[in-house]
C-alpha positions in Angstrom: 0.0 0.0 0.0 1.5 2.9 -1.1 0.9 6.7 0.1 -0.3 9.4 -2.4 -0.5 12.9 -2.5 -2.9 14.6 -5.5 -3.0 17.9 -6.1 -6.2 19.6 -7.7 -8.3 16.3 -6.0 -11.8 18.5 -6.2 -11.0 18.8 -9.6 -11.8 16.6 -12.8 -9.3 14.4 -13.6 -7.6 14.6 -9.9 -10.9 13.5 -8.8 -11.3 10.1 -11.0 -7.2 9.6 -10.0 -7.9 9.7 -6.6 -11.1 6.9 -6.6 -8.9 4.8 -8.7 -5.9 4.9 -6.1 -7.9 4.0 -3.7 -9.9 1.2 -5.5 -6.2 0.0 -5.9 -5.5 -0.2 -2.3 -3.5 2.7 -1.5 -4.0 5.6 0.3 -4.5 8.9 -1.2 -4.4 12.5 0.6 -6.2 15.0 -1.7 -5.2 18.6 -1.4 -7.2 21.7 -3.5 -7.7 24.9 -2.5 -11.6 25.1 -4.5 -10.5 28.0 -7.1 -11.7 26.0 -9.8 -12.3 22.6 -7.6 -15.6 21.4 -6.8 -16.5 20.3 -3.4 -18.7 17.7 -4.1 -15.9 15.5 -5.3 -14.4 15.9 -2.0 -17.7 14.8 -0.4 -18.1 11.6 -2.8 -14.1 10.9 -1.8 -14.8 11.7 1.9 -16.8 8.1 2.7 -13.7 6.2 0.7 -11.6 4.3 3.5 -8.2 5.4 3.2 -8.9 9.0 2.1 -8.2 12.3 4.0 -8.4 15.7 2.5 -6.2 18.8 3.2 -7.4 22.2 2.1 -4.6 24.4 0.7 -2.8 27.0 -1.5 0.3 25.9 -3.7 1.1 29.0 -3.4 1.6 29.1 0.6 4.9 27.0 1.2 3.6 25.5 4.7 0.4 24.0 2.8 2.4 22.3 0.8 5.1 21.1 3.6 2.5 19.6 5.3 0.8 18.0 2.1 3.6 16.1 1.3 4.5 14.9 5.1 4.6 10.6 4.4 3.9 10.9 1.2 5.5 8.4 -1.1 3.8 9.3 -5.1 2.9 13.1 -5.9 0.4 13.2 -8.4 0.2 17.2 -9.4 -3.3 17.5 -11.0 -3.9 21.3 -9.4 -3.8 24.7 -12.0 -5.7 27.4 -13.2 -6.7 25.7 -16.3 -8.2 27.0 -19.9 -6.1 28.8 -22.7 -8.9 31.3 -22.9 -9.3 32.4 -19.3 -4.9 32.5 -19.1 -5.3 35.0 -22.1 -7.8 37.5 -19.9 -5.6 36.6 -16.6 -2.1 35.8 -17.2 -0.8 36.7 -13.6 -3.5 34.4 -12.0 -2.8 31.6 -14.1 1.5 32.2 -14.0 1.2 32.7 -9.8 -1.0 29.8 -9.5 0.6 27.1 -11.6 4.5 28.0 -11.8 4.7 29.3 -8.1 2.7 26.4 -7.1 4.1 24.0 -8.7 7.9 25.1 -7.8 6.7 25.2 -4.1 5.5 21.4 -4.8 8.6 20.4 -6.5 11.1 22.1 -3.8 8.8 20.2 -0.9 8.4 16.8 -2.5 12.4 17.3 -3.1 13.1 17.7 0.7 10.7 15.1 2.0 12.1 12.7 0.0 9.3 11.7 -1.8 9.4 8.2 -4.2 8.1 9.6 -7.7 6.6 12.8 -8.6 3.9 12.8 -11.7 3.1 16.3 -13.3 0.4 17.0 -15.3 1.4 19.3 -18.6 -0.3 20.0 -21.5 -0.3 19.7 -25.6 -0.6 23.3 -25.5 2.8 23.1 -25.4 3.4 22.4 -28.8 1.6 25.3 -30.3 0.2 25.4 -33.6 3.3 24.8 -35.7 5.0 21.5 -36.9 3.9 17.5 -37.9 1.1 15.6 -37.2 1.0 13.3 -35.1 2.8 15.6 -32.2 5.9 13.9 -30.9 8.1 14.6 -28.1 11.5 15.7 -29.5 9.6 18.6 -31.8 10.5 21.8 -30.9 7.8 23.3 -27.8 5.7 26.4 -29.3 3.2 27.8 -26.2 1.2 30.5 -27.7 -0.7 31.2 -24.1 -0.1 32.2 -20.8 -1.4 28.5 -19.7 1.0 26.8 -22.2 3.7 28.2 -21.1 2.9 27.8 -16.9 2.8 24.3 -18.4 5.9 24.2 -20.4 7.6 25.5 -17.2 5.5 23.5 -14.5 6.9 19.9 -17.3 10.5 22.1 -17.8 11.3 22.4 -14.0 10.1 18.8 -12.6 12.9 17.6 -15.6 15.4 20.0 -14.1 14.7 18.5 -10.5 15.6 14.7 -11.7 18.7 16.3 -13.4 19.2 18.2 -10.6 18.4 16.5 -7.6 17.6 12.8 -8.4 14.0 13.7 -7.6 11.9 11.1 -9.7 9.9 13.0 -11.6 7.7 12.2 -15.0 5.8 15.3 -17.2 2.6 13.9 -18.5 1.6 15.7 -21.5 -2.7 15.6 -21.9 -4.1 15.4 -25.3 -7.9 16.9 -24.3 -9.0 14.4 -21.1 -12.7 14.1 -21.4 -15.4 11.8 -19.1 -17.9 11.8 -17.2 -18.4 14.2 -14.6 -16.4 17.0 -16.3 -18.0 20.5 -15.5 -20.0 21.3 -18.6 -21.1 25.4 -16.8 -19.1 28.6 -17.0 -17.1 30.7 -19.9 -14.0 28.3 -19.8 -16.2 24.8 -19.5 -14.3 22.4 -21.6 -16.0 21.4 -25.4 -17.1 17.7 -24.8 -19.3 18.5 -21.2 -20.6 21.9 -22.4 -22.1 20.1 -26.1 -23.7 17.5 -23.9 -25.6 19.5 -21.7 -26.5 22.1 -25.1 -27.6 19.7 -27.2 -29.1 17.1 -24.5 -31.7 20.1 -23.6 -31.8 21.1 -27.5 -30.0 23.9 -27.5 -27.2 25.0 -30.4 -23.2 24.6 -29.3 -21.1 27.6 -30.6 -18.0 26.6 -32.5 -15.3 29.0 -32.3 -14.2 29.5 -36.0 -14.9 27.1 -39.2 -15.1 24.0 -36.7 -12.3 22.2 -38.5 -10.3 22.4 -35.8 -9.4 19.3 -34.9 -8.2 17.4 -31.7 -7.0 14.1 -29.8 -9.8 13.5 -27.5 -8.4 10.7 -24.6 -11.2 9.5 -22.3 -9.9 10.1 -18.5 -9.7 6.3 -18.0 -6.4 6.2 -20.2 -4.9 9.7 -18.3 -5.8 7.9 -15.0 -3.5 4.4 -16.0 -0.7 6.7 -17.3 -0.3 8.7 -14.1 -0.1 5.6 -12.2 2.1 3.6 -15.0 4.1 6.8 -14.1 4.5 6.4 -10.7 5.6 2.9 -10.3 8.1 2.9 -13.5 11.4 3.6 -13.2 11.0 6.4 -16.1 12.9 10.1 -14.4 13.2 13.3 -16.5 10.8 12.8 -18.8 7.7 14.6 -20.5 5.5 12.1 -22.5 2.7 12.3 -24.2 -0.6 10.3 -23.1 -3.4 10.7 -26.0 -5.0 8.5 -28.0 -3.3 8.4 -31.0 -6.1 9.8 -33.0 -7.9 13.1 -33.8 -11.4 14.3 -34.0 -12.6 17.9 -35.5 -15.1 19.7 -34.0 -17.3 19.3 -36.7 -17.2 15.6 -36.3 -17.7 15.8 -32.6 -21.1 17.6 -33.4 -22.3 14.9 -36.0 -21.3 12.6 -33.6 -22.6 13.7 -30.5 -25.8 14.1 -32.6 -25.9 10.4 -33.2 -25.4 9.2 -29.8 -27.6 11.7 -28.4 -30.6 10.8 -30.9 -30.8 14.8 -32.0 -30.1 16.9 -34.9 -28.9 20.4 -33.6 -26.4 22.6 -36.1 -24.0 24.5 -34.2 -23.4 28.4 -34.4 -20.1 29.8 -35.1 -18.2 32.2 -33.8 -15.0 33.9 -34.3 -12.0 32.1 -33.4 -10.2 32.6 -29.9 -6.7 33.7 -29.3 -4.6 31.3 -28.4 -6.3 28.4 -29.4 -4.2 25.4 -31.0 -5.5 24.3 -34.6 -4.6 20.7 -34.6 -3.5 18.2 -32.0 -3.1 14.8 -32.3 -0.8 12.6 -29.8 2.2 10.4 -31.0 2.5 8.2 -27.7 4.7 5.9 -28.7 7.4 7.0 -26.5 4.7 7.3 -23.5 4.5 3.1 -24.5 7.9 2.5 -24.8 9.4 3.9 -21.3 5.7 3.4 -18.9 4.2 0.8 -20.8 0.9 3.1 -21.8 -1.7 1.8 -24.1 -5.2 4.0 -24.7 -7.7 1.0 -23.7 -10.6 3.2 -24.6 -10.8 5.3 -28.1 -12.7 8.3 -28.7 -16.0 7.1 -29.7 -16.3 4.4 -26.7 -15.3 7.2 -24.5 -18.3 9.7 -26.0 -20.9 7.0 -25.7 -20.0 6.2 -21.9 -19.9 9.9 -21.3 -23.0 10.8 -22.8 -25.0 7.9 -21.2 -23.5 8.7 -17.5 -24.2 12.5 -18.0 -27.8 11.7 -19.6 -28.8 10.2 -15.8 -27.3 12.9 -13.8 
């Protein structure tokens, strides 16, 4: 049984990581501060055997001390996420994820901890270069949140060089799933069509919806953060995707078809910052952790869209 630490646990995918630790046996100690969190993750987590939750701020250096006190696997979930709302508020989002994750990094660092998994982004490759994104083409961040990412994935590298710190940069292709917050200007594109179209209302694309991106159910994220942990993989970023990508256009038609509807979406113009095209090459993410995407895109929609359906 192994002690864990998650950062961002009242969050989406730091949510799903922690039920999943602890269906696994080990012991998980969630830590969020609720910016962006929401509490009633903590409250389905709080009846788990095995869980115990610490309110905190990244930022505040004795949160974190105490956070990481017997931990043994850091799993660093928490940021200010969205490109869009980075763009409005780049201090927030630069304070928030570079200070905090530093302060985490330094801490983990002097308690010794076992392994360290960070969560980074495919912002980080920007718009530019091949398709399928791999990891030794050149890093592009065209927003405020790419780059808190690129240096959140940048410095947990420099601690393994630096201090043998374990340490492995997971980069997300678009997680999706159920329970994802579908409310709010920066509500990710999967929850927020759901709920539109579910109650017949028209999603708004932000330019000519060809756009395209990897969609990777949180199922496959989950695995690869604790693939992570227990490898012997240090100084790495990888990226965990599903190999594939989807345009926004065909996410509408698609949605359409699982949900039984036929709504047309608006458009709008496009948003600064955005990325064009993504689309995950994760074969080094399967050579050096043993990843493997065990549920594609359209699996992952239909188990979304019949979980959220019920809520």
């Amino acid at each position: 049984m192994t002690r864990a630490l998650v950062t961002g646990a009242a969050g989406f995918i730091g949510s799903h990581l922690s039920h999943e630790l602890l269906d696994r046996g080990h012991e998980v100690r969630g830590f969020d501060n609720f910016a962006t969190g929401d509490p009633a993750r903590i409250d389905a987590l709080a009846d788990r055997d095995d869980f115990e939750f610490q309110e905190g701020d990244l930022r505040d250096e004795g949160d974190v001390a105490s956070a990481v006190e017997d931990i043994e696997w850091v799993f660093h979930q928490a940021a200010v996420p969205s490109v869009p709302r980075s763009v409005e508020n780049p201090k927030l989002t630069t304070t928030a994820n570079c200070v905090g994750s530093t302060n985490l990094l330094v801490a983990a660092r002097d308690a010794d901890v076992e392994s360290v998994v960070v969560a980074s982004s495919s912002s980080v490759y920007g718009s530019g270069g091949e398709l399928p994104k791999r990891e030794d083409q050149p890093d592009s961040p065209e927003s405020p949140y790419a780059l808190s990412k690129y240096w959140t994935e940048r410095l947990a590298v420099q601690f393994s060089d630096l201090y043998g710190l374990e340490t492995t940069a997971l980069r997300y292709f678009n997680i999706f799933g159920p329970g994802q917050d579908p409310d709010g200007e920066y509500a990710a594109v999967i929850p927020k069509f759901i709920h539109l179209m579910r109650d017949g209302e028209r999603p708004i694309i932000y330019g000519d919806g060809e756009q395209s991106r990897d969609f990777t159910y949180i199922e496959n994220a989950v695995q690869a953060n604790i693939l992570a942990a227990k490898s012997d993989c240090s100084g790495e970023a990888m990226n965990v995707g599903c190999g594939d990508n989807t345009t926004i256009n065909s996410l509408i038609e698609q949605l359409n078809e699982v949900l039984g509807t036929d709504i047309d979406p608006e458009h709008g113009d496009p948003r600064p910052g955005d990325v064009r095209h993504s689309h995950a090459d994760v074969s080094k993410a399967r050579e050096l952790i043993g990843y493997e995407p065990s549920v594609g895109f359209r699996e992952g929609l239909e188990q979304t869209v019949a979980e959220e359906v019920e809520r």
